[in-house]
N, C-alpha and C positions, 0 to 999 in steps of 0.2 A: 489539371489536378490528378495526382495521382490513385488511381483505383485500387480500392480497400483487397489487403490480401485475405483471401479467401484460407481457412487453417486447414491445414493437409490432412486426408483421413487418416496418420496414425495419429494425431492431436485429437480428433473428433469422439465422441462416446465417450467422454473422459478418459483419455487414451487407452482405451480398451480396443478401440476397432471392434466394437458391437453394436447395433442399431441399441439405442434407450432402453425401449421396450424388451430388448432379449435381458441387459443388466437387471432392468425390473423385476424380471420373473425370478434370473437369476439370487437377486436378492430374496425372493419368497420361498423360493426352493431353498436356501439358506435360511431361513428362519422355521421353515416345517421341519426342516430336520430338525433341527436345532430342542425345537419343541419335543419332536418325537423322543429326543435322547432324554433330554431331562425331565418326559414323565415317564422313561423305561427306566428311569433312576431312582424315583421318586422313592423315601422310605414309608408312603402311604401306598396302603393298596389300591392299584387304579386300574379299570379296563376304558375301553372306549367301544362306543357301536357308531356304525351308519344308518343314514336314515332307513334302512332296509334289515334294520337290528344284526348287520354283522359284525363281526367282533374286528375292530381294527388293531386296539392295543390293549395286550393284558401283560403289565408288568412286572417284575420280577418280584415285587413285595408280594404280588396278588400269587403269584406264584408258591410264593411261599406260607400265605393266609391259607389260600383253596388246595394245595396239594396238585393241583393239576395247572398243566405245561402249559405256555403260551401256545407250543406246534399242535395242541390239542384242539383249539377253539376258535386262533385267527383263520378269516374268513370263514364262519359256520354261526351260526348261529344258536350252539350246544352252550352258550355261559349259565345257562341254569343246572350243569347238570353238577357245575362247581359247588352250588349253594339247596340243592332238592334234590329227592329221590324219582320225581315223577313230573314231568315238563309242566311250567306255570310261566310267568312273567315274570323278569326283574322289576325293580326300581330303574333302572334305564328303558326298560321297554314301554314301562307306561308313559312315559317322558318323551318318548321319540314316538310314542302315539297319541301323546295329549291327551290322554285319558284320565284326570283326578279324581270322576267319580267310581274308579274301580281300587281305589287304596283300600278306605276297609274291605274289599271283599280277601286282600292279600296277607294286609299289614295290619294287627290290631293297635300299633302306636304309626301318626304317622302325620304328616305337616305339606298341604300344597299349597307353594308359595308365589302361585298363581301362571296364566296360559304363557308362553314365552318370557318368561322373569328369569327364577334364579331355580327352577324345579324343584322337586318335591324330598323331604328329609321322610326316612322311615326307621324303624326299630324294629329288630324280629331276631325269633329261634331258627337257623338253620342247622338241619342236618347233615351237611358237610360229607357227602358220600365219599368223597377221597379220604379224607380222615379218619371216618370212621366214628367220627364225635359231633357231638352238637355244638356250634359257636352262638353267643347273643350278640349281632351285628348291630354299629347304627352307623346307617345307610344318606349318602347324600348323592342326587343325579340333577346333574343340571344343563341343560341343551347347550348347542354350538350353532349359531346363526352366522350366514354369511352378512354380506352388506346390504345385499337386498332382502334382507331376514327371513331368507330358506334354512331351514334347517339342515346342516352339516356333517355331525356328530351329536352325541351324547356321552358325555361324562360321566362315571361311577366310581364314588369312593367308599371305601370300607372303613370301618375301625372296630374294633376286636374290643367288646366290652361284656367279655363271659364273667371274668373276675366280680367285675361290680355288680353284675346282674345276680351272682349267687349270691353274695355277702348280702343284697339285698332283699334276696328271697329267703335268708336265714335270717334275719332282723324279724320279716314280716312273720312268717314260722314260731319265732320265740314269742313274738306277740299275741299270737292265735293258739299255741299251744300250752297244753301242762306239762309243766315240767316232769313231773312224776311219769305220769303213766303216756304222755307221749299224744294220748287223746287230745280233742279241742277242745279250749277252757271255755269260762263260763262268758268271757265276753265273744266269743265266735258263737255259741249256742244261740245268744238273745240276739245276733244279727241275721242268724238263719233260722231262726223260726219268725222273727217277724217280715222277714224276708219270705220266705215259703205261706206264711200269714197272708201277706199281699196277693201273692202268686194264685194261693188255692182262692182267693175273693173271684180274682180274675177267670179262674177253669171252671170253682166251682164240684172240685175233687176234694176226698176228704183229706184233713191231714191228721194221721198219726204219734203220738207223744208217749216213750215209756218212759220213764223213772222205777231206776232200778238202786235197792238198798243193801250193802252187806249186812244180813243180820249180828246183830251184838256184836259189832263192832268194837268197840271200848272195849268190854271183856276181852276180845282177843289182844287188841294191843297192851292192856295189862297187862295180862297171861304170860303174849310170847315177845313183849317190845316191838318197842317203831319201827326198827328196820326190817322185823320178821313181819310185820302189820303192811310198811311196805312191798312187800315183796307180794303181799297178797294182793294189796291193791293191784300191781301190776299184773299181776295175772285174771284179775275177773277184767280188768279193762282190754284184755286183749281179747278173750270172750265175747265181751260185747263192740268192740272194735269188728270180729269177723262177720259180726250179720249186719252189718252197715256198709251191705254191698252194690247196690245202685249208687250212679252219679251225685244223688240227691240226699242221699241218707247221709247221716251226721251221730257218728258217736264224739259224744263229748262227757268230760267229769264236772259234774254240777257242781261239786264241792265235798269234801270228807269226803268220807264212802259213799258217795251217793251219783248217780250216773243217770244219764238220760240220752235217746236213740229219737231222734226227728225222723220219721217214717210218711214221705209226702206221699200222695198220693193212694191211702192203706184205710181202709175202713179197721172197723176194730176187732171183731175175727181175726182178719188177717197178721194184727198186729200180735196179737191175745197169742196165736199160733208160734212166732218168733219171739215172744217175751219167752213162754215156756222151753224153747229150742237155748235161750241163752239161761233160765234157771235149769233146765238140767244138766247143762254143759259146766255147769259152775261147782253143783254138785257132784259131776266127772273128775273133778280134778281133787277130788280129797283130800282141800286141804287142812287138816287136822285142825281142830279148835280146841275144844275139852274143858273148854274154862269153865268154872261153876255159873250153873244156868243158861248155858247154853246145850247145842246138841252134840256130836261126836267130831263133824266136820264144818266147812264153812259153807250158806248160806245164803239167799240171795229170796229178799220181797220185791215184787215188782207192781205196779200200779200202771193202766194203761189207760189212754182216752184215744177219743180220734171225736172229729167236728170238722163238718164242711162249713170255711169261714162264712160267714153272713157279712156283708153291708153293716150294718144296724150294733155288729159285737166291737166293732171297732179296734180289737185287739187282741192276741193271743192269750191271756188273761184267764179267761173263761177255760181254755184247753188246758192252759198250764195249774185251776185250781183243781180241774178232775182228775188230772193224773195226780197231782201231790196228793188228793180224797182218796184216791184207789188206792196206791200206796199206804196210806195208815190204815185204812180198811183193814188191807193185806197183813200189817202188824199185827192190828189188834184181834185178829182171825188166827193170829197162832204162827204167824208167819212162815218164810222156806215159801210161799205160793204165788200166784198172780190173779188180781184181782182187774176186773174192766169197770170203768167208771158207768157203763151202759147196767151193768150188772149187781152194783154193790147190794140195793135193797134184797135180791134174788136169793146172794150169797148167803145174806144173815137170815135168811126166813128158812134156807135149808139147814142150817145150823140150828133151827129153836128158836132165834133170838126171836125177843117182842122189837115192833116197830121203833118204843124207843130209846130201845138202845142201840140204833144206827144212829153212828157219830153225824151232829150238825152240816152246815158249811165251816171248812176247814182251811184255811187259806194260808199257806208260807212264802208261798211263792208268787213270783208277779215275773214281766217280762220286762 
């Protein structure tokens, strides 16, 4: 029997003349490239890190997102200095750390979509120090496992979503504000005082309320018309716009002429002191009135309350009918002043008046 021909080594390796195993690699070393180009191509913005968070691939979109070079970052581990002014973690770094319970302390939108899955999606403001501008990013990083699911890499993609993010912060904007005078309308008022409501139950601090009124109002807008009547509104609300100057303070226009300043954390001195700092400031601005029954210029009563909320009140309610009582107090006292709901019996007894002619409970408003 003839003995089987053995095939010659240029047949052998699939005539390659290379052991199997070198074609092998050879074909993965053709595919890593491969990979490398088409995401240096990508028209998404992409980096990559190693398990040791450094920068393997930042490509050319990202390049042109962040302002800064690929020669800047590969092999370093500086990709945050693309997106912050002061060293923090990406979304890829918390990913090649595993760490999802550190998102909120970075990210206030943000999605983990669990330990070695498909990682974590974030939303956020960066400040873009190359640019020189802030972008609203939303953010996706998702790991690279080998076969024996070691982690490899970590994936970051970008998408540039500033456009929508403002159009959506002027939606929200128009919603909470007036139109007129710029101030916060009346439905942002009743979500933060019953919001500040809750808050001072919890601390147990007082909270502060003025209502403030152009006097004879009508007469003016008779007088000198709507748009000369507008123009005043916009000027005493910017007045009272400037001393609502903590985090927490809230000027807003109640309605018509009439304005109110949420003053958390303020006993009623305190308050009493800034009511009078925004009626003399109002009276600074001289703006002519004249109209029959009224006085030379414009105007301004104010009513203040302040109450550290209780348990048992259940609602702003109580705050909101002392300040609307102070305020008519304030009118029917001759008005141009400011009256403290702690004080109103005090006022009309230096005045003469008998006990009763201090107006009842008075109530127009509710929260």
């Amino acid at each position: 029997m003839a003995k089987p021909v053995k095939p010659s080594g240029k047949a052998s390796a699939r005539g390659s003349g290379k052991a199997p195993g070198k074609a092998a690699a050879k074909t993965v070393d053709v595919a890593d490239s491969y990979a490398v180009r088409l995401m240096q191509h990508l028209v998404v913005p992409t980096f990559v890190i190693d398990p040791e968070r450094r920068v393997v691939i930042w490509n050319r979109a990202c390049e042109r997102l962040t302002g800064l070079a690929a020669s800047e970052v590969i092999g370093t581990s500086k990709h945050w200095q693309a997106f912050y002014e002061t060293r923090r973690p990406c979304l890829a770094d918390l990913v090649a750390l595993d760490q999802p319970e550190r998102l909120p302390e970075f990210y206030s939108e943000y999605a983990a979509r669990g330990h070695n899955g498909l990682g974590f999606s974030a939303e956020n403001w960066c400040t873009m120090p190359k640019l020189g501008s802030q972008l609203y990013l939303a953010i996706d990083a998702g790991p690279i496992h080998d076969e024996a699911g070691h982690l490899i890499a970590v994936v970051e993609t970008l998408r540039d979503l500033t456009a929508q993010k403002r159009a959506e912060m002027a939606l929200k904007e128009l919603a909470t504000k007036d139109g007129l005078t710029g101030l916060s309308n009346r439905r942002s008022f009743d979500q933060m005082l019953m919001s500040e409501w809750a808050r001072g139950q919890r601390t147990q601090k007082p909270l502060a309320l003025l209502f403030a009124d152009v006097d004879h109002f009508k007469l003016f807008n008779d007088h000198h018309g709507h748009q000369t009547g507008d123009e005043c509104l916009r000027a005493v609300a910017a007045v009272v716009s400037r001393h609502a100057v903590r985090p927490l303070d809230l000027a807003s226009r109640y309605g018509g002429e009439e304005f109110a300043l949420i003053l958390p954390d303020m006993d009623c001195d305190s308050a009493c002191v800034i009511a009078e700092e925004i009626r003399g400031a109002v009276m600074a601005l001289a703006i002519t009135h004249g109209a029959a029954g009224a006085g030379d210029h414009v105007t301004l009563s104010v009513g203040v309350a302040s109450r550290i909320p209780g348990a048992v009140d259940g609602g702003p309610d109580r705050l909101l009918g002392a300040a609307d009582e102070a305020l008519y107090v304030a009118k029917r006292l001759g008005r141009n002043r400011v009256i403290c709901a702690e004080r109103v019996l005090a006022e009309f007894a230096s005045l003469g008046r008998r006990a009763a002619a201090v107006p009842g409970p008075f109530r127009r408003k509710s929260a």
